[in-house]
C-alpha positions, 0 to 999 in steps of 0.5 A: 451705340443704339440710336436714340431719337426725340420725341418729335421728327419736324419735316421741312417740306418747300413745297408745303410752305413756300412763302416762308424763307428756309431761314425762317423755318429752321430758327422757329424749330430752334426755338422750340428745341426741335433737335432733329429736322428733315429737309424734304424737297421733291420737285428742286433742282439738285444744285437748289436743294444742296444750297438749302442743306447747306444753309440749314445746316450752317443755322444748326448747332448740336443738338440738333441734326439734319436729315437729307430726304431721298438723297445721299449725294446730298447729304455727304456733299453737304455733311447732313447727319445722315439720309431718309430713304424712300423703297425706291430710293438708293439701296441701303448697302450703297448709301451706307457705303457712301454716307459711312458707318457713323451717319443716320440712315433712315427707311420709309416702310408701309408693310410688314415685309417691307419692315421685317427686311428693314429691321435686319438690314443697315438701316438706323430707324424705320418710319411706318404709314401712313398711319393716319390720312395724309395729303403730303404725297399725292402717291400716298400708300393706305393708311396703316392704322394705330392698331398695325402700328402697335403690331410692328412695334412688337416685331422690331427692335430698331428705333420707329418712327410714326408718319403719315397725318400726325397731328397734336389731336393724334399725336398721343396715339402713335406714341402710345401705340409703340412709336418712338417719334413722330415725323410731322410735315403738314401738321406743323407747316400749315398752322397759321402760327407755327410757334403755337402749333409746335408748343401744342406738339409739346404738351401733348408729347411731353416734350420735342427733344 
């Protein structure tokens, strides 16, 4: 069965906020109806950042899945939904050797190559961007547009997934352009009150799930 994902993809990253608890991170997306959440973290321990999987995870329930950034160990040690893979991360054949035929497995993409050898190949959904400028990765690869968002779209069949830059004042625009969902970490992390932020989400998107 064909993956169908929410409108909205929320990003953990610890980085980002560190002064607010994991705990409190995940119930104000639960409030929200965010169903499905990544945890990103870069710089932890991998002991530090199985422990913050597995404390999500026991704060989630169905609907909602959890996404392990760049780490398939971790998400099967923890039992994560599934795995989001970076072009220089674990290849494909070996996470999904590792994770299963029924896990999610997602892959970062920021050419049209990089998206046609994707299209055809285990992954479940493909994120594209930067799409607008972002400062989450310090590494970030060129800001790929709207415009060259739309022309992907015409050339995969797989769920896409819009990244890089998104805010509620452009989050329309990636949708608009042929993404099925939008994948946001500053753009929700920074505001100063994350309910208000994620409800603007919603009004601009329709709806989170």
């Amino acid at each position: 069965m064909a993956l169908v994902l929410p409108r909205f993809y929320a990003i953990i990253d610890r980085s980002v906020r560190p002064d607010l608890p994991l705990g409190h991170l995940a119930r104000t997306l639960l409030d929200a109806g965010v169903t499905l959440i990544q945890l990103r973290a870069k710089q932890v321990p991998t002991r530090h950042f199985l422990s913050d999987t597995e404390e999500l995870l026991s704060l989630l329930s169905r609907p909602t899945r959890l996404i392990v950034n760049d780490r398939p160990d971790v998400a099967w040690l923890a039992g994560a939904a599934g795995v989001h893979l970076g072009q220089d991360d674990l290849p494909l054949t070996a996470a999904r050797s590792l994770l299963g035929p029924s896990s999610i497995i997602g892959l970062s993409t920021h050419t049209l190559p990089q998206v046609e050898a994707a299209d055809a190949a285990l992954a479940d959904y493909l994120a594209f961007g930067p799409v607008f400028s972002t400062a989450t990765k310090a590494d970030a690869e060129p800001v790929v547009s709207p415009a060259r968002l739309r022309e992907v779209r015409a050339r995969v069949q797989k769920p896409l997934v819009a990244i890089g830059g998104i805010t509620p004042a452009n989050a329309a625009e990636a949708i608009e352009a042929g993404a099925d969902a939008v994948a946001v970490i500053r753009g929700w992390m920074e505001a100063e009150d994350l309910p208000a932020r994620l409800a603007e989400f919603r009004r601009v998107l329709g709806r989170l799930s």
